[in-house]
N, CA, C and O atoms as a GROMACS GRO file, in nm:
protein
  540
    1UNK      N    1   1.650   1.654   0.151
    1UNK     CA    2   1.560   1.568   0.228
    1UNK      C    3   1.415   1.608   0.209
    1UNK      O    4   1.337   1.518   0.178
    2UNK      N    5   1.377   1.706   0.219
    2UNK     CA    6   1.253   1.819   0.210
    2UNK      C    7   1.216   1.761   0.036
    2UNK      O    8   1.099   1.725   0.033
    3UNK      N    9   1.262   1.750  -0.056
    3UNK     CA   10   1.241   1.646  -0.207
    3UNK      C   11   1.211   1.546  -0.167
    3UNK      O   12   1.110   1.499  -0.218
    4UNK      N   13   1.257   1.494  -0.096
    4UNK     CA   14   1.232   1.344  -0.124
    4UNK      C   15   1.134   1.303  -0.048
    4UNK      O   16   1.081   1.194  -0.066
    5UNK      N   17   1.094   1.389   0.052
    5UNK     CA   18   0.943   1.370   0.145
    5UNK      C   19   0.886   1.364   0.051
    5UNK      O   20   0.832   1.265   0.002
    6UNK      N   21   0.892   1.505  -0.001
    6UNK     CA   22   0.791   1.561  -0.102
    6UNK      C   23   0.747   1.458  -0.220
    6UNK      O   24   0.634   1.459  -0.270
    7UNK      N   25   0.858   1.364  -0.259
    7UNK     CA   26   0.855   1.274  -0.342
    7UNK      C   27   0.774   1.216  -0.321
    7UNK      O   28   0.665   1.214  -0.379
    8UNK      N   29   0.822   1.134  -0.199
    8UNK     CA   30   0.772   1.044  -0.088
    8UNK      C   31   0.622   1.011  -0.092
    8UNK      O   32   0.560   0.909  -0.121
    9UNK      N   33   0.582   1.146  -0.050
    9UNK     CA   34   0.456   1.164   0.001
    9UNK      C   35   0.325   1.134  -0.145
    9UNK      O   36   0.214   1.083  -0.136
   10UNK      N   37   0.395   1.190  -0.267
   10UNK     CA   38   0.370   1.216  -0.399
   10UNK      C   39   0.347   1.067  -0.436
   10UNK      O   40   0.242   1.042  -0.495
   11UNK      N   41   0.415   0.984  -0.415
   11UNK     CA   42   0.408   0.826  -0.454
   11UNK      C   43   0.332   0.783  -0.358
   11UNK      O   44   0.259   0.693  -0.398
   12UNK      N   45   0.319   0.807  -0.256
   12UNK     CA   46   0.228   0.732  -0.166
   12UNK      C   47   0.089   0.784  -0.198
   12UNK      O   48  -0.008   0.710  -0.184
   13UNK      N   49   0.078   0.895  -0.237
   13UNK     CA   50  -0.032   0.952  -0.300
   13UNK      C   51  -0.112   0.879  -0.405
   13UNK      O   52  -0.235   0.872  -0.404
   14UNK      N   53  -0.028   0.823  -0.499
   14UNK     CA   54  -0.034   0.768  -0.626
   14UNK      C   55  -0.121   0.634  -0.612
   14UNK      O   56  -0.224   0.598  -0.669
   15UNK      N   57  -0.037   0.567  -0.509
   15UNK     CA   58  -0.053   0.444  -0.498
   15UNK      C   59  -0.209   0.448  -0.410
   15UNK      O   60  -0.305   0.388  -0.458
   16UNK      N   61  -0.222   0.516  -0.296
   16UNK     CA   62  -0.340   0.538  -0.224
   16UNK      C   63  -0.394   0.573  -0.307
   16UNK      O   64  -0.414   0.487  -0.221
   17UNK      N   65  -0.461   0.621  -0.415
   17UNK     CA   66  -0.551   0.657  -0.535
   17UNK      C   67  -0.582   0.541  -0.572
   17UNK      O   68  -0.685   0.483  -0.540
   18UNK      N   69  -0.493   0.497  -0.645
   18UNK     CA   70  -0.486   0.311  -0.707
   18UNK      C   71  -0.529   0.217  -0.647
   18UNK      O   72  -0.571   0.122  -0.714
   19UNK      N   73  -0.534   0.211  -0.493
   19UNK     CA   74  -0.551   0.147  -0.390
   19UNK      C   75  -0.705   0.128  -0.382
   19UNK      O   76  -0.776   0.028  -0.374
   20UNK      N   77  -0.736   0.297  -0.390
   20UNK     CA   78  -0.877   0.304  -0.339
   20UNK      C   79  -0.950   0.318  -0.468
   20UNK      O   80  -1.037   0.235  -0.496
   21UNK      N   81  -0.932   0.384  -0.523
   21UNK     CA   82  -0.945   0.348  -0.656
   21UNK      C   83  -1.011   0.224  -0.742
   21UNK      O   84  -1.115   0.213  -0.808
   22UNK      N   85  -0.890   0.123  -0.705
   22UNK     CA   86  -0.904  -0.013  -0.720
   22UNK      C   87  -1.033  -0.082  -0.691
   22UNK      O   88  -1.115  -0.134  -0.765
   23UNK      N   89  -1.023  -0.061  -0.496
   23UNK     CA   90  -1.157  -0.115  -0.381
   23UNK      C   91  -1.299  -0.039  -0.451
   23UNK      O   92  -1.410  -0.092  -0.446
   24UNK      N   93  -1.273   0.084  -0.511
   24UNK     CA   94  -1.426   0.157  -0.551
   24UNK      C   95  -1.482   0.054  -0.672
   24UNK      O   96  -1.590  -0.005  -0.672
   25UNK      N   97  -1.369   0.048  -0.783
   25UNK     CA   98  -1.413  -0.016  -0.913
   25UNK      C   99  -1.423  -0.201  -0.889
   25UNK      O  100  -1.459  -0.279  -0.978
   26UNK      N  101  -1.396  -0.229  -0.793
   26UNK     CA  102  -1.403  -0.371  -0.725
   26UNK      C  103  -1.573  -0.371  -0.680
   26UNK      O  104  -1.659  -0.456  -0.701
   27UNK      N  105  -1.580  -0.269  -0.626
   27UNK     CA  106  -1.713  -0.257  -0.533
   27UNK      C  107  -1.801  -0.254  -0.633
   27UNK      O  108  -1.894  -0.335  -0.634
   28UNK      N  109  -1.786  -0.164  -0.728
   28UNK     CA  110  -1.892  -0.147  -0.838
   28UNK      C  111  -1.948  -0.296  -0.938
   28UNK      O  112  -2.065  -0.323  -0.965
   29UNK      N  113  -1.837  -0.364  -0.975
   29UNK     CA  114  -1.871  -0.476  -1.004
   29UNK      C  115  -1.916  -0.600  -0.903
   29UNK      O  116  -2.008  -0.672  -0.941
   30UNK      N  117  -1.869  -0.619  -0.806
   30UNK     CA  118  -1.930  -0.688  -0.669
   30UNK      C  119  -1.956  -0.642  -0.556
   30UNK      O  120  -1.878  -0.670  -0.466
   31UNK      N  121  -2.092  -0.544  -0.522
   31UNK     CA  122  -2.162  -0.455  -0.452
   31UNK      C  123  -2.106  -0.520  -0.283
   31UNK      O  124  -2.090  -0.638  -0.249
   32UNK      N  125  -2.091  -0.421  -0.221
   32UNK     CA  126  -2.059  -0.403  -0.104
   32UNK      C  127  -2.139  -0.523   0.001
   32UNK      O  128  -2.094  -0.572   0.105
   33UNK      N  129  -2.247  -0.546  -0.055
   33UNK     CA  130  -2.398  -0.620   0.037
   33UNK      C  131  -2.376  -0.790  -0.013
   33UNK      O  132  -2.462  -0.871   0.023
   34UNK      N  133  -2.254  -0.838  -0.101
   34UNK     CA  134  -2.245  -0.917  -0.130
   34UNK      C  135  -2.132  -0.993   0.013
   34UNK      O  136  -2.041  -0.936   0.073
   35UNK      N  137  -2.169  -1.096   0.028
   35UNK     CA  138  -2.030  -1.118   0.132
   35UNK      C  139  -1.900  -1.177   0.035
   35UNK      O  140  -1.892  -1.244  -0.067
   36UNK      N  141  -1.811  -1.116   0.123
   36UNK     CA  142  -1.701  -1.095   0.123
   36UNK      C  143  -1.622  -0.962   0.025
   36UNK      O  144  -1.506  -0.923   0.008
   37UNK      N  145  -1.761  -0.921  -0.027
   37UNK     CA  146  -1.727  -0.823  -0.122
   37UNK      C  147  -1.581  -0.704  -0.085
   37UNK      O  148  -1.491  -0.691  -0.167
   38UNK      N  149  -1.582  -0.608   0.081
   38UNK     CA  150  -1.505  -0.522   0.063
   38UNK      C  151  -1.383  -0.628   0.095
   38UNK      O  152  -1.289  -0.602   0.019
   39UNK      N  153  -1.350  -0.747   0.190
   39UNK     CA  154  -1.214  -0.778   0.187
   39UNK      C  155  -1.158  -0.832  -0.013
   39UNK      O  156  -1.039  -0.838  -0.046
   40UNK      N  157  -1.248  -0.856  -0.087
   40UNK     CA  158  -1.201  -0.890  -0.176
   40UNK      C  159  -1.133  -0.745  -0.241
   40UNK      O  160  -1.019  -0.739  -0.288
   41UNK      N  161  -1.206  -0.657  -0.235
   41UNK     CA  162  -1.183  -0.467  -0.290
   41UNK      C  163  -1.060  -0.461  -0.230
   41UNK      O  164  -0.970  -0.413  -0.299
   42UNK      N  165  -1.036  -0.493  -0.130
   42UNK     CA  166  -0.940  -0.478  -0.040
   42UNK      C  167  -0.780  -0.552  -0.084
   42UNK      O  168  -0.670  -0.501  -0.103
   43UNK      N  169  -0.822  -0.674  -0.089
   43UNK     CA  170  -0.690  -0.743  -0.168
   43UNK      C  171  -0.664  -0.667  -0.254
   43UNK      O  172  -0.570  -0.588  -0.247
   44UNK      N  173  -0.749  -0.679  -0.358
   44UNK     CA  174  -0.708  -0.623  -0.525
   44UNK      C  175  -0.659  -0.457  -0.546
   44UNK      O  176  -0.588  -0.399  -0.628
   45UNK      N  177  -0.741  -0.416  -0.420
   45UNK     CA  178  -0.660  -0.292  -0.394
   45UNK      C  179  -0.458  -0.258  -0.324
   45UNK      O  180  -0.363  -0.191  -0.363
   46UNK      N  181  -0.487  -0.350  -0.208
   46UNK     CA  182  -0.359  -0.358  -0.196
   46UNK      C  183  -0.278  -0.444  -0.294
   46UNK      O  184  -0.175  -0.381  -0.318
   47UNK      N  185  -0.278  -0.539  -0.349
   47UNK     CA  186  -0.202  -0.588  -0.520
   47UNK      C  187  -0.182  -0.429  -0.590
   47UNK      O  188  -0.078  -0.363  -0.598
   48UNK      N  189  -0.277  -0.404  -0.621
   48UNK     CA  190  -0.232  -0.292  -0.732
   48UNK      C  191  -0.150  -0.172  -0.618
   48UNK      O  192  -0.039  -0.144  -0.662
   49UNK      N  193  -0.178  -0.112  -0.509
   49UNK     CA  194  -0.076  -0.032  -0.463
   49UNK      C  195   0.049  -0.114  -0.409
   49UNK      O  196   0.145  -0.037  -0.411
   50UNK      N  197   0.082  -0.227  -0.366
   50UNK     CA  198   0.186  -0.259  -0.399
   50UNK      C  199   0.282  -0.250  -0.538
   50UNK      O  200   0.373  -0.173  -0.566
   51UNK      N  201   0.245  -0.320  -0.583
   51UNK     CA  202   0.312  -0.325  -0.709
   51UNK      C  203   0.370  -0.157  -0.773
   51UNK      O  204   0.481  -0.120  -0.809
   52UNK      N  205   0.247  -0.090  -0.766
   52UNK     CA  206   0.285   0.038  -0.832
   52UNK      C  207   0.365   0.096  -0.713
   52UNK      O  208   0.442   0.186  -0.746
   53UNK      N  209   0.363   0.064  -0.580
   53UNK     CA  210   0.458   0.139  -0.496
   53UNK      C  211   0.613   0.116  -0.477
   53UNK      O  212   0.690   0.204  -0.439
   54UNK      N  213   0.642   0.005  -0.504
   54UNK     CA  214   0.753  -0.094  -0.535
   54UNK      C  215   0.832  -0.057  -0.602
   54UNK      O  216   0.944  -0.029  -0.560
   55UNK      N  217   0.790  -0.043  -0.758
   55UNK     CA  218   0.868   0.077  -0.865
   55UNK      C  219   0.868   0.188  -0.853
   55UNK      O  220   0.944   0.262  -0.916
   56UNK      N  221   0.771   0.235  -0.758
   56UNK     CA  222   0.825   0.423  -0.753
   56UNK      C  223   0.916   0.414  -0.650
   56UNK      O  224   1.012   0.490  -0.661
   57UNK      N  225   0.913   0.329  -0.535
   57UNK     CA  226   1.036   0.345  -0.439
   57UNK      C  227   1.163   0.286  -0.472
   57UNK      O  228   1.267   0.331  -0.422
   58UNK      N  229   1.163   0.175  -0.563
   58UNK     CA  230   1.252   0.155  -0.591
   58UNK      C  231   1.358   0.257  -0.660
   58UNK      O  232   1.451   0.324  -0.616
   59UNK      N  233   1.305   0.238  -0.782
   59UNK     CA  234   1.327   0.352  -0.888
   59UNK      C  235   1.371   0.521  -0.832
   59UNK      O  236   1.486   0.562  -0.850
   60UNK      N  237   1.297   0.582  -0.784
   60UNK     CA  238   1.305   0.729  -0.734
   60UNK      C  239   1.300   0.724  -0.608
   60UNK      O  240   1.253   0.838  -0.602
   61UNK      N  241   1.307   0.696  -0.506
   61UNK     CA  242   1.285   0.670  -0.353
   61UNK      C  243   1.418   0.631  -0.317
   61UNK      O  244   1.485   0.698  -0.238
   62UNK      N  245   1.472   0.501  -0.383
   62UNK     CA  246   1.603   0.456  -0.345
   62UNK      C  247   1.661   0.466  -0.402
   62UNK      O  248   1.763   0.507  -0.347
   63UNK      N  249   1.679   0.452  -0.551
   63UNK     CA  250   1.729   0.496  -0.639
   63UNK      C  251   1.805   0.322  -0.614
   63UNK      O  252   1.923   0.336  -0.580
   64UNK      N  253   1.767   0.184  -0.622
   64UNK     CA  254   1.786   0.076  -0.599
   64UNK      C  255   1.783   0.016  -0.713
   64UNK      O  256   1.673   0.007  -0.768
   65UNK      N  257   1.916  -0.048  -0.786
   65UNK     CA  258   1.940  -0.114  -0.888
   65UNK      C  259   1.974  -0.274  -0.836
   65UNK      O  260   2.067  -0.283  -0.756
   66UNK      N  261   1.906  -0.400  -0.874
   66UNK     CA  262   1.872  -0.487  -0.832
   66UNK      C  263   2.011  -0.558  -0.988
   66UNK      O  264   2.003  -0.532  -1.109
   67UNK      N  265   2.127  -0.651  -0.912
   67UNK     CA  266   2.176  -0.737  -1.047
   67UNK      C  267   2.170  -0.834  -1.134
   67UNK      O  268   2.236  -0.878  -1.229
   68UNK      N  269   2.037  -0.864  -1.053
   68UNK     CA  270   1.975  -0.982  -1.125
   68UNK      C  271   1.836  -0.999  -1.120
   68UNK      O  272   1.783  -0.930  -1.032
   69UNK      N  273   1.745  -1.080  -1.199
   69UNK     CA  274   1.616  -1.097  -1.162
   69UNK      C  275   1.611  -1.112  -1.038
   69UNK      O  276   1.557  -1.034  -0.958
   70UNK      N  277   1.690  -1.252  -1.005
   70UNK     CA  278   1.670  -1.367  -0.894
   70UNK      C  279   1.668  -1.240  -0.742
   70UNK      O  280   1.594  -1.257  -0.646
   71UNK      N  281   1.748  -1.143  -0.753
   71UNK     CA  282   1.783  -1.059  -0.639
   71UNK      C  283   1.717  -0.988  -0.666
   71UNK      O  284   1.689  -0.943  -0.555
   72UNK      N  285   1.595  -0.868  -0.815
   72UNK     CA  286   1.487  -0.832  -0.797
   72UNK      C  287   1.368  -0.901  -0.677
   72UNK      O  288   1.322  -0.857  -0.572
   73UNK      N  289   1.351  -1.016  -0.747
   73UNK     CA  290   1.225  -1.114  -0.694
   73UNK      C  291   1.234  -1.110  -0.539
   73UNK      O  292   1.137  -1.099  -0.463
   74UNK      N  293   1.382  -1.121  -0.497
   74UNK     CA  294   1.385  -1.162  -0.316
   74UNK      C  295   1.368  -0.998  -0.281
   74UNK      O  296   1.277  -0.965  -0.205
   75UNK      N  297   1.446  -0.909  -0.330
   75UNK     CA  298   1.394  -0.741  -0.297
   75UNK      C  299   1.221  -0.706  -0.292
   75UNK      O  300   1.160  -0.643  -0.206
   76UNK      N  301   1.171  -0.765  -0.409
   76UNK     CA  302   0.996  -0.777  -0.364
   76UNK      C  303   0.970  -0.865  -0.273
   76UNK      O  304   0.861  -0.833  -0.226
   77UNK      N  305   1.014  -0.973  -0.215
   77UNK     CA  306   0.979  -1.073  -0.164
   77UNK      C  307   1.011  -1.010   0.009
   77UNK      O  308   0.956  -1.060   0.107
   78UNK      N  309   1.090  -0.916   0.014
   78UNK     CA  310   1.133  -0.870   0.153
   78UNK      C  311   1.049  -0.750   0.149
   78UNK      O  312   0.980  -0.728   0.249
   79UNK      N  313   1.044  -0.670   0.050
   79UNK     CA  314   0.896  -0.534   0.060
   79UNK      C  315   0.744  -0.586   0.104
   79UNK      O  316   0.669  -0.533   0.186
   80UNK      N  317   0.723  -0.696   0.032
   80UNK     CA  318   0.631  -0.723   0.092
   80UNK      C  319   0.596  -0.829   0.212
   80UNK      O  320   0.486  -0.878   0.233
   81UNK      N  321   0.714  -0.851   0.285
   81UNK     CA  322   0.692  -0.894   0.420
   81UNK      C  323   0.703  -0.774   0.501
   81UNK      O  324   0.641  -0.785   0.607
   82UNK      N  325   0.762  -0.663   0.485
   82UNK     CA  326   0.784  -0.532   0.546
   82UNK      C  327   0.664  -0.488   0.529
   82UNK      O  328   0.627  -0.383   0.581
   83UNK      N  329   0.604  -0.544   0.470
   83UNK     CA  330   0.416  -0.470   0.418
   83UNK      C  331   0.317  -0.511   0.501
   83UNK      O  332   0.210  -0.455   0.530
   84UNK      N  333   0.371  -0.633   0.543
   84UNK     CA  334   0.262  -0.700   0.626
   84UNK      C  335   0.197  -0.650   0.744
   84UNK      O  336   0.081  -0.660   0.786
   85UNK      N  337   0.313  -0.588   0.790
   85UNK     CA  338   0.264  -0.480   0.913
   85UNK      C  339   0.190  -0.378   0.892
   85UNK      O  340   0.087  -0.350   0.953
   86UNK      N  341   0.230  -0.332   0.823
   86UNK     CA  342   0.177  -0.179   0.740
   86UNK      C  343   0.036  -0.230   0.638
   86UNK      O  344  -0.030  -0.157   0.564
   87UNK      N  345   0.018  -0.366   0.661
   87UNK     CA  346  -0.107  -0.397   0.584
   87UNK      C  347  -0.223  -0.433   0.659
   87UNK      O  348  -0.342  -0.438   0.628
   88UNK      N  349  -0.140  -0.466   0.802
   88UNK     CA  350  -0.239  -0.512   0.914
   88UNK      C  351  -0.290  -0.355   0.943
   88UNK      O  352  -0.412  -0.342   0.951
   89UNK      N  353  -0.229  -0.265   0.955
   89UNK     CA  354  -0.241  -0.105   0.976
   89UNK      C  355  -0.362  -0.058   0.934
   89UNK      O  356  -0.456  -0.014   1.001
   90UNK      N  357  -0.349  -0.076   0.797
   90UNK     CA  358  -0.459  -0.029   0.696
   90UNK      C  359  -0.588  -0.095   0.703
   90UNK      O  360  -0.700  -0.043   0.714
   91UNK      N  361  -0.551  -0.227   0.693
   91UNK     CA  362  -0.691  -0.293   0.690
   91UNK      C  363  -0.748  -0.296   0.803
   91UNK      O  364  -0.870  -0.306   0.797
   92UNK      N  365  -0.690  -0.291   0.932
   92UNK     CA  366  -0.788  -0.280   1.033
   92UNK      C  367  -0.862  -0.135   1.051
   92UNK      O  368  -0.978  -0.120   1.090
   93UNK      N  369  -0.779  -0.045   1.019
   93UNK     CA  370  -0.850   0.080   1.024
   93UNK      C  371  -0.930   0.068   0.877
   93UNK      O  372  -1.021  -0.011   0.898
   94UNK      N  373  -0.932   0.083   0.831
   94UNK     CA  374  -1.042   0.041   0.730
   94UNK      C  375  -1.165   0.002   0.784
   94UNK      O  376  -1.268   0.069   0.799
   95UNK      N  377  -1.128  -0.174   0.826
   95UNK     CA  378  -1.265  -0.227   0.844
   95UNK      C  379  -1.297  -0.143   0.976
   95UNK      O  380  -1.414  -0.107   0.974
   96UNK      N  381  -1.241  -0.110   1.067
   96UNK     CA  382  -1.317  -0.026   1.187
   96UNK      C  383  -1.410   0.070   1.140
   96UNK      O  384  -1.511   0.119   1.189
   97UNK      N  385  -1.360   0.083   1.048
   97UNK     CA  386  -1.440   0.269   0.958
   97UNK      C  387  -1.561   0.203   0.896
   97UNK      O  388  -1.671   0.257   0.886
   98UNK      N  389  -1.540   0.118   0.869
   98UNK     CA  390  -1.630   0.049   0.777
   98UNK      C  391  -1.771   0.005   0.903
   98UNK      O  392  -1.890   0.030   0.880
   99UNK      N  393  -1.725  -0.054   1.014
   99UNK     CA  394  -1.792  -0.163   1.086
   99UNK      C  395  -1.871  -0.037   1.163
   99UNK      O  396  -1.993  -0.047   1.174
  100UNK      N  397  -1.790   0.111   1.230
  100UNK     CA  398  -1.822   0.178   1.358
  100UNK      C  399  -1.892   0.294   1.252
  100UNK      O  400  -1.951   0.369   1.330
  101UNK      N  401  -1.915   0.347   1.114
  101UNK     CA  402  -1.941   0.477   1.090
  101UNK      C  403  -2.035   0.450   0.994
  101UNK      O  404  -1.988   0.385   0.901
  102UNK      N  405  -2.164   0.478   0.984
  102UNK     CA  406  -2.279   0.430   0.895
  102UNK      C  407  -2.290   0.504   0.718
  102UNK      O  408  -2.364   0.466   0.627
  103UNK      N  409  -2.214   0.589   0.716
  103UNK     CA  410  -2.220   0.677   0.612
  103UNK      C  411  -2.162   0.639   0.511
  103UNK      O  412  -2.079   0.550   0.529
  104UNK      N  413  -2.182   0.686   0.377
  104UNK     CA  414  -2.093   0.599   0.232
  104UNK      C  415  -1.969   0.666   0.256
  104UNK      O  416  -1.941   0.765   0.324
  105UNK      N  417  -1.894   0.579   0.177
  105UNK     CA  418  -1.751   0.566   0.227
  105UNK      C  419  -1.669   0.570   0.325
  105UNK      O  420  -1.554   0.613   0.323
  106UNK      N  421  -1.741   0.513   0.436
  106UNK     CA  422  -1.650   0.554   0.571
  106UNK      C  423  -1.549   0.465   0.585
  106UNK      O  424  -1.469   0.474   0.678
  107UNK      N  425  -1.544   0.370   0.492
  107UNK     CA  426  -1.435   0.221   0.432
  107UNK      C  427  -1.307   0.292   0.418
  107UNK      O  428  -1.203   0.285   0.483
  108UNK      N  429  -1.349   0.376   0.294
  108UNK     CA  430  -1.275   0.504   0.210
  108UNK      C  431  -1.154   0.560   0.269
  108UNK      O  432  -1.038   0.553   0.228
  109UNK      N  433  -1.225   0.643   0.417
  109UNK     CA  434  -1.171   0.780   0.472
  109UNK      C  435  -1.060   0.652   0.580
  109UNK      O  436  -0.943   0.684   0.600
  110UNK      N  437  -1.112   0.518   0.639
  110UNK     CA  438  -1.040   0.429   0.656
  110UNK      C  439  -0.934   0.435   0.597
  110UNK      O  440  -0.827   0.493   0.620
  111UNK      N  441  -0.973   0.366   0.514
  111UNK     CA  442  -0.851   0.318   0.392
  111UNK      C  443  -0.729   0.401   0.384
  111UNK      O  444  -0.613   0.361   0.382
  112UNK      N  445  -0.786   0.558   0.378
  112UNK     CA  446  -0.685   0.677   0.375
  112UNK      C  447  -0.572   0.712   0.477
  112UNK      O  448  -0.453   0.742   0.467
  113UNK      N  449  -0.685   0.691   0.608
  113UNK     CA  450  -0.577   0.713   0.712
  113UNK      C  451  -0.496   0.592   0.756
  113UNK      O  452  -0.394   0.601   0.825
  114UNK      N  453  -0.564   0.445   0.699
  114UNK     CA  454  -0.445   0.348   0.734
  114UNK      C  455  -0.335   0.344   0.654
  114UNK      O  456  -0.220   0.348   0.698
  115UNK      N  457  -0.362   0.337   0.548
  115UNK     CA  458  -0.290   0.392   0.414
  115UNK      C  459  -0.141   0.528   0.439
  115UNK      O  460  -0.028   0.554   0.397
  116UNK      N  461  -0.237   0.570   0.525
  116UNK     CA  462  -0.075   0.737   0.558
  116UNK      C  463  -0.050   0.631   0.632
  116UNK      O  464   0.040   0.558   0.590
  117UNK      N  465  -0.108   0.596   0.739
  117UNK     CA  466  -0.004   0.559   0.865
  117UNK      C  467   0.081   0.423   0.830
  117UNK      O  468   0.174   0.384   0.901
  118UNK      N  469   0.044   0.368   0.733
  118UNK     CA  470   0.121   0.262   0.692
  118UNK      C  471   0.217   0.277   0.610
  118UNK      O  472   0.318   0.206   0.605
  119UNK      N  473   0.187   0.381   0.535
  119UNK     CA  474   0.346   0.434   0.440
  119UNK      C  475   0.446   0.498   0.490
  119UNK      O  476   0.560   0.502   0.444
  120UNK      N  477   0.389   0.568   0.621
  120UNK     CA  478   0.465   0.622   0.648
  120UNK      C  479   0.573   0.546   0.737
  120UNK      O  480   0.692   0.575   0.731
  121UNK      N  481   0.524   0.447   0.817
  121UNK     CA  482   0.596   0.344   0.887
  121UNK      C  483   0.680   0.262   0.788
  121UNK      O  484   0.786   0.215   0.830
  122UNK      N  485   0.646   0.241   0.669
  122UNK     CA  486   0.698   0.161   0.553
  122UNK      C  487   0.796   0.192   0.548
  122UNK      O  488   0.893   0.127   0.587
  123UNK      N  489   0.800   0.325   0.486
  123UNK     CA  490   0.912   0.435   0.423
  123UNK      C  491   1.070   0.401   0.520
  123UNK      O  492   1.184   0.394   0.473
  124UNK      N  493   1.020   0.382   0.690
  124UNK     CA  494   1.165   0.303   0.733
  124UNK      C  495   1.195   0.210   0.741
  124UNK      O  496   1.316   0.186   0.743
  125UNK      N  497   1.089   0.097   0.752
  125UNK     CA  498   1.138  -0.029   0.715
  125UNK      C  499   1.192  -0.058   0.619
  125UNK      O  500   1.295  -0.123   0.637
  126UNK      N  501   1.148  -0.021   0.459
  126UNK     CA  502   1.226  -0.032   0.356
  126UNK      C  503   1.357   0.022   0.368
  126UNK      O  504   1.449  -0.050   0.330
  127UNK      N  505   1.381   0.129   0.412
  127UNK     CA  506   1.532   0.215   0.421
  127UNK      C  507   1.601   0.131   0.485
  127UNK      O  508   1.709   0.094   0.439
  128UNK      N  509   1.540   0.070   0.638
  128UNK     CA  510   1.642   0.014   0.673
  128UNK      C  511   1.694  -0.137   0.685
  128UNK      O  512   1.797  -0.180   0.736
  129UNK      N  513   1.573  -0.214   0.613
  129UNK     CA  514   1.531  -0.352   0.591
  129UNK      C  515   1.546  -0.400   0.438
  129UNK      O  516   1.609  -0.500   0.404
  130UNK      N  517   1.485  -0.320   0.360
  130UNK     CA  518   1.497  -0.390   0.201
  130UNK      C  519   1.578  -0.323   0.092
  130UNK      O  520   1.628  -0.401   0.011
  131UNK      N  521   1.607  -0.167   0.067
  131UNK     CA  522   1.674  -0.146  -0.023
  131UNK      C  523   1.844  -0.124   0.012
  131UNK      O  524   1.920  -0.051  -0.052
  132UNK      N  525   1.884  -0.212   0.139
  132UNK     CA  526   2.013  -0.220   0.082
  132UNK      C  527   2.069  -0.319   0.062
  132UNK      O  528   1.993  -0.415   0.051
  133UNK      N  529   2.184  -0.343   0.052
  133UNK     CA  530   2.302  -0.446   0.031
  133UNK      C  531   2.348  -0.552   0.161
  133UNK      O  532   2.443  -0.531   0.237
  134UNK      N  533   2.284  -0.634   0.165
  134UNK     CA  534   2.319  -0.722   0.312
  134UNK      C  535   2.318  -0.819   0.262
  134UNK      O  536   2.364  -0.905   0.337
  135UNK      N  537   2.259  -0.896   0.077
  135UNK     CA  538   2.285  -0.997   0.072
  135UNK      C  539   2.335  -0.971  -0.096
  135UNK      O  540   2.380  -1.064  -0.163
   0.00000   0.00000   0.00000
C-alpha cells in the first residue's frame, strides 16, 4: 500500500507540473492582464493534467484493462465527471490565491494546493466509481 501512495503521489506530481506548467507557458503567450487570460491557462492546464493523469492511473494505479475502445471512451467519460468535483476544488482555490494574494504566482501556490486536495479526493472516487467492473 505504502508503493502505491508513493506511486500515487509520484503521478499526481507529474501531472501537477504539466498542469502548471501548462497555465505558466499559456500565460507567457497570453499575458495574465489580458482578460480571460488565467481561466484560459487554466483549461489548457487541466486538459493536459487530465489526460496525462488518466494513463498513469489507469495503467499503474489500477492496473485497468479496458475491452474495447467503446468501454475505454465511457471509462474517460466517467474520470472525468469524477473530476468535476475535484476541478471545482482546484480552480476555486486557485482563483482565491489569485484574487486575495498580490504577489507573482500566488495563482501557482493555488493551483498546488487545489491540485493535492483534488487528487487526493480523486484517488477514491476513481477506486470506487470508475476503474471497476459494474458495466
Amino acid at each position: 500500500m505504502v508503493a502505491k501512495t508513493l506511486k500515487y503521489a509520484l503521478f499526481a506530481g507529474i501531472a501537477t507540473v504539466s498542469n502548471i506548467g501548462t497555465q505558466w507557458i499559456s500565460l507567457q503567450v497570453y499575458p495574465k492582464e489580458k482578460q480571460y487570460a488565467l481561466y484560459i491557462a487554466m483549461a489548457l492546464g487541466t486538459l493536459v493534467g487530465l489526460l496525462i493523469k488518466y494513463v498513469l492511473d489507469k495503467l499503474f494505479i489500477f492496473y485497468y484493462k479496458t475491452k474495447s475502445a467503446t468501454r475505454n471512451l465511457f471509462k474517460f467519460f466517467i474520470y472525468c465527471c469524477m473530476g468535476i468535483v475535484t476541478t471545482i476544488i482546484f480552480w476555486s482555490t486557485e482563483l482565491i490565491f489569485d484574487y486575495f494574494f498580490s504577489f507573482d504566482a500566488a495563482e501557482f501556490i493555488g493551483a498546488f494546493l487545489g491540485l493535492t486536495i483534488g487528487y487526493t479526493i480523486k484517488y477514491f472516487l476513481d477506486k470506487h466509481f470508475v476503474f471497476v467492473d459494474w458495466w
